[in-house]
FIKOL-266543 format. One record per atom (N, C-alpha, C): residue in one letter; x, y negated, z negated; residue number from 0; atom name. Coordinates in Angstrom, 3 decimals, always signed. Example, Ala and Ser with C-alpha at 12.3 -4.5 7.8 and 13.67 -1.06 7.14 Angstrom:
<recs>
REC  residuo         u         v         w  num  atomo
REC        A   +13.190    +5.690    -7.800    0      N
REC        A   +12.300    +4.500    -7.800    0     CA
REC        A   +13.200    +3.300    -7.800    0      C
REC        S   +12.850    +2.250    -7.080    1      N
REC        S   +13.670    +1.060    -7.140    1     CA
REC        S   +12.900    -0.030    -7.870    1      C
</recs>
This chain:
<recs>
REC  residuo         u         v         w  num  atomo
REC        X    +0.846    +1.175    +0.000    0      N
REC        X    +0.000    +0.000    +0.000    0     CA
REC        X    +0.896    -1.243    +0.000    0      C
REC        X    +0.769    -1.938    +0.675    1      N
REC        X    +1.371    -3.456    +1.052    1     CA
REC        X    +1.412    -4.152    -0.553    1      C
REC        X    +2.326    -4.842    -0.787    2      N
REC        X    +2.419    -5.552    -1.886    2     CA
REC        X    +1.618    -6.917    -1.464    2      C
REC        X    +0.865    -7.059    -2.621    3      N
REC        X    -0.116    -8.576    -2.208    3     CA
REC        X    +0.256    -9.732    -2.876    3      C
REC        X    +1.628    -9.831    -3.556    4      N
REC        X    +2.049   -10.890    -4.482    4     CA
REC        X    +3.157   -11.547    -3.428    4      C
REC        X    +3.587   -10.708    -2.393    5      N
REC        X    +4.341   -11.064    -1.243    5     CA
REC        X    +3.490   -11.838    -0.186    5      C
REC        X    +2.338   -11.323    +0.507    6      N
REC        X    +1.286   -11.950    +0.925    6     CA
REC        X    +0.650   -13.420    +0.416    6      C
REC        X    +0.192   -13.093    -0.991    7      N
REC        X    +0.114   -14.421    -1.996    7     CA
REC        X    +1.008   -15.595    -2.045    7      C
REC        X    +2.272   -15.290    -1.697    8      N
REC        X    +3.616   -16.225    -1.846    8     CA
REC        X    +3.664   -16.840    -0.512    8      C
REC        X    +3.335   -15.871    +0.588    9      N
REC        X    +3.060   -16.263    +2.117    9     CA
REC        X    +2.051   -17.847    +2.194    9      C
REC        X    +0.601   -17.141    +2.129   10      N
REC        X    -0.087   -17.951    +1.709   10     CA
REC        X    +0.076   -18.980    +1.436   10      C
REC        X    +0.481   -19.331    +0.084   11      N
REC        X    +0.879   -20.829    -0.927   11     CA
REC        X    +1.771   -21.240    -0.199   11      C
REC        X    +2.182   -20.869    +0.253   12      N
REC        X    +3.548   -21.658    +1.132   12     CA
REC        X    +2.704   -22.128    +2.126   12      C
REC        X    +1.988   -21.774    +2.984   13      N
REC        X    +1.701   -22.245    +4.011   13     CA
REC        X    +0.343   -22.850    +3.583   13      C
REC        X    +0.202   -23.060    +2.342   14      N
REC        X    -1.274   -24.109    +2.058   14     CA
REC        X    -0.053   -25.419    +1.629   14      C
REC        X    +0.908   -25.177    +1.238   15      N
REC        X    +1.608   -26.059    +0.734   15     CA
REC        X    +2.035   -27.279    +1.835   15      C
REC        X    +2.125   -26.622    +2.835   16      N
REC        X    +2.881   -27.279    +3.913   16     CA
REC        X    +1.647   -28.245    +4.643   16      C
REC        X    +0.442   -27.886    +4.226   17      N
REC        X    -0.425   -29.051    +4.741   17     CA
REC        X    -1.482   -28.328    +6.358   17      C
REC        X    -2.390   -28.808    +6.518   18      N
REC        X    -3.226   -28.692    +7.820   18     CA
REC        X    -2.365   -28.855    +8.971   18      C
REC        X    -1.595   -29.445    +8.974   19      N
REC        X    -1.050   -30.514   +10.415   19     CA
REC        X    -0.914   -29.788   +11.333   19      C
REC        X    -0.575   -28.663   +11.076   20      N
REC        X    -0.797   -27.856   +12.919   20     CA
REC        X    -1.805   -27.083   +12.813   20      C
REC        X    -2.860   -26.773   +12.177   21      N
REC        X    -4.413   -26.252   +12.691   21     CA
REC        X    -4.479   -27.579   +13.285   21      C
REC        X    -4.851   -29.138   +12.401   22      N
REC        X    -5.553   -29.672   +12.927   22     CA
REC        X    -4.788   -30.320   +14.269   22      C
REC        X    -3.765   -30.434   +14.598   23      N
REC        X    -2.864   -30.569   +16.163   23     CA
REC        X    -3.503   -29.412   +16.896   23      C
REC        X    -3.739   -28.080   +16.270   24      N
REC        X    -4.229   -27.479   +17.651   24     CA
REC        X    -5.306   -27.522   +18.003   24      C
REC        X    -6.420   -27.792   +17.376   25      N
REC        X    -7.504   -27.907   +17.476   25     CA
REC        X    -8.023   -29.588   +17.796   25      C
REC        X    -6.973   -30.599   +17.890   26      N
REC        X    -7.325   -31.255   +18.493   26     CA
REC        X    -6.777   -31.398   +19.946   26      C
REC        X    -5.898   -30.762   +20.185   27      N
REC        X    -5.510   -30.262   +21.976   27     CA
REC        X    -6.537   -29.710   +22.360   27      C
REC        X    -7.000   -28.270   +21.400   28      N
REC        X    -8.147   -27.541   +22.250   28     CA
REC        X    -9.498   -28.827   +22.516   28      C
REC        X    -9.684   -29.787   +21.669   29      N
REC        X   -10.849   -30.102   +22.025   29     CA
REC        X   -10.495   -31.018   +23.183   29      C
REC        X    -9.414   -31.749   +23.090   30      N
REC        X    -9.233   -32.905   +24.436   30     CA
REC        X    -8.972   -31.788   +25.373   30      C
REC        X    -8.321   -30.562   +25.528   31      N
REC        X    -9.022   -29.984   +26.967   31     CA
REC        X   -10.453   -29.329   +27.221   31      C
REC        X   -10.773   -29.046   +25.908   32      N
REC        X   -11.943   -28.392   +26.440   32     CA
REC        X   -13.008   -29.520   +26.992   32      C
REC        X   -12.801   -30.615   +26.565   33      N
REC        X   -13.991   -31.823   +26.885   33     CA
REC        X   -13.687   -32.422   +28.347   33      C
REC        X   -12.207   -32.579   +28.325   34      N
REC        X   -12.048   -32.539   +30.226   34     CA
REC        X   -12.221   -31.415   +30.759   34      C
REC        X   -12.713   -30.313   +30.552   35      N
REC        X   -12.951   -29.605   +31.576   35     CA
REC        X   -14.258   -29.742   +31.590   35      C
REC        X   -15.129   -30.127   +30.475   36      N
REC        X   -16.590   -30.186   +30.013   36     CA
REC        X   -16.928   -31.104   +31.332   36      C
REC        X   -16.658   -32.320   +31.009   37      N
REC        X   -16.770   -33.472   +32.179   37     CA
REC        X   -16.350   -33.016   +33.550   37      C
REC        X   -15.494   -32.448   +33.813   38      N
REC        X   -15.345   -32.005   +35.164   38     CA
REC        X   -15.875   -31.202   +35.639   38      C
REC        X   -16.529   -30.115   +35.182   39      N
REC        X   -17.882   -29.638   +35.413   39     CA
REC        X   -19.096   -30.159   +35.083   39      C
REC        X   -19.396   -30.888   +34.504   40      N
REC        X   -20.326   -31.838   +34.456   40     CA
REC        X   -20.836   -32.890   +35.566   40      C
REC        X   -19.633   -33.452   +36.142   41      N
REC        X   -19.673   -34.516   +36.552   41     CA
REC        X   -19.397   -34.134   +38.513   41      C
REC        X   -18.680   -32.783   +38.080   42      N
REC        X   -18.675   -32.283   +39.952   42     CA
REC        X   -19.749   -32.229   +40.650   42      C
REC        X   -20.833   -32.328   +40.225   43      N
REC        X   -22.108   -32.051   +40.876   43     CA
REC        X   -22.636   -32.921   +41.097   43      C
REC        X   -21.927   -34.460   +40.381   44      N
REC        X   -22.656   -35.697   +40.822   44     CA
REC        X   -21.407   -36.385   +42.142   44      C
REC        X   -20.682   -35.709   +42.910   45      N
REC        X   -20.160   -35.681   +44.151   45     CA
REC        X   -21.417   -36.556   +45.211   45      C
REC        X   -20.637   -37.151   +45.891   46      N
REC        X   -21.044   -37.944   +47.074   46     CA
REC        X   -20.869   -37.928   +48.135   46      C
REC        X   -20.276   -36.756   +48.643   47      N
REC        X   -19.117   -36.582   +49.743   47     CA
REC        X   -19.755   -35.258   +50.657   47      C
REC        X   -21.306   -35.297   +50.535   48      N
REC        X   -21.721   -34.233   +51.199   48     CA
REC        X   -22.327   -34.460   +52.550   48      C
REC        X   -22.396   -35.838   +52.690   49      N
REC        X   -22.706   -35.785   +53.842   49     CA
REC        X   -21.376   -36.046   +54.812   49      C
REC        X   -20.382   -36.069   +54.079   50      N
REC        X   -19.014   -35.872   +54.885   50     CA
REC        X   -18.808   -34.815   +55.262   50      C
REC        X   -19.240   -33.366   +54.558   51      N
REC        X   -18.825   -32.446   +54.563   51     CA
REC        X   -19.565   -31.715   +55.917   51      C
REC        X   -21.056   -32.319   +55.596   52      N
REC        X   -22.409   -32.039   +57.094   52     CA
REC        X   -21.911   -32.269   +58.193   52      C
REC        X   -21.048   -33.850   +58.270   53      N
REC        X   -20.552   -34.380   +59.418   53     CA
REC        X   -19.728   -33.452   +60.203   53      C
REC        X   -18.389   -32.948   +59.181   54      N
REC        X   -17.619   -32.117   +59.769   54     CA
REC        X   -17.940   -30.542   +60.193   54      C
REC        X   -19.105   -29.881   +59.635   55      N
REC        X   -19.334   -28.763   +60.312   55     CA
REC        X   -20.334   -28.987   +61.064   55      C
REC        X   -21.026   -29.607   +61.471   56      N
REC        X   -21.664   -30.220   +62.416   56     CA
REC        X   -23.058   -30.191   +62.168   56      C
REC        X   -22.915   -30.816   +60.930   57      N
REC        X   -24.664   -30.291   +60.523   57     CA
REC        X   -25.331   -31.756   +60.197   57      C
REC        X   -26.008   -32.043   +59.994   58      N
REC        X   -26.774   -33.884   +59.888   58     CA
REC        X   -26.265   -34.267   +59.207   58      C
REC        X   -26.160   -35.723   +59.457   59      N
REC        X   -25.455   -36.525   +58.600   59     CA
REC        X   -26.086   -36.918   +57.182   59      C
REC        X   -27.472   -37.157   +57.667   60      N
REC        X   -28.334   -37.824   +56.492   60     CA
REC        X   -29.245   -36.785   +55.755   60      C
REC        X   -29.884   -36.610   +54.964   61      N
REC        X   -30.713   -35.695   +54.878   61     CA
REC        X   -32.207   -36.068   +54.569   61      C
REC        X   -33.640   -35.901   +55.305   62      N
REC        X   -34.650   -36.519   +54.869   62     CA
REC        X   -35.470   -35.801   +53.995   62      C
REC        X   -34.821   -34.599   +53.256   63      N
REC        X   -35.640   -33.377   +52.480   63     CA
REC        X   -35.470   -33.660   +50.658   63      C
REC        X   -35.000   -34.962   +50.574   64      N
REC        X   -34.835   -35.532   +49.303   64     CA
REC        X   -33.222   -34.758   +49.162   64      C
REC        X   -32.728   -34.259   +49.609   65      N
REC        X   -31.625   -33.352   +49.130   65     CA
REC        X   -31.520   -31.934   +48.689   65      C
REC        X   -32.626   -30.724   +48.762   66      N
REC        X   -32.628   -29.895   +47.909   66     CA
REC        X   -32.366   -29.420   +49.200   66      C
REC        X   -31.828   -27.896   +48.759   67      N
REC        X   -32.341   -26.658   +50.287   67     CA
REC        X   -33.605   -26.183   +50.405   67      C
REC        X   -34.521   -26.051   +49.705   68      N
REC        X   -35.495   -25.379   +49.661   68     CA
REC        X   -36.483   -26.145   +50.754   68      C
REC        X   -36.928   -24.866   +51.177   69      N
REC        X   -38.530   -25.719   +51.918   69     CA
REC        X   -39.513   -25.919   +51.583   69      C
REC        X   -40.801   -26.271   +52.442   70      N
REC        X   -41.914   -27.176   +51.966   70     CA
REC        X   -42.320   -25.987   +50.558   70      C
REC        X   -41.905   -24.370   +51.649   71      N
REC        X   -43.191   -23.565   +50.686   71     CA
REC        X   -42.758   -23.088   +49.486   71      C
REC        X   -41.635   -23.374   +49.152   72      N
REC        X   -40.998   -23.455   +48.003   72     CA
REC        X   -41.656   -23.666   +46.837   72      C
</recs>
């Protein structure tokens, strides 16, 4: 069985030394996780689709409000 007064000594030492790198990593994880949040968020509000129509040769404008679906939709 593992000695737990060795473990215990582990521990205190590393409560001793303070938060500062949980809370450093966990504030990296959140500044990337929130830019990626926004960049999937925000890709879908793109403007560049009727550039994209132009070049495969499909209409420029669209008069169907924008969706694909049809009337019987």
């Amino acid at each position: 069985m593992p000695d737990t007064a060795d473990a215990a000594a582990l521990l205190a030492e590393a409560a001793a030394q303070g938060p500062g790198s949980t809370i450093r990593i966990v504030l990296i994880v959140s500044l990337v996780g929130g830019a990626l949040l926004a960049w999937f968020l925000l890709r879908g509000y793109r403007s560049d689709d009727a550039d994209t129509a132009d070049a495969v040769g499909g209409p420029a404008s669209r008069t169907d409000g924008g969706t694909d679906r049809d009337a019987n939709a």
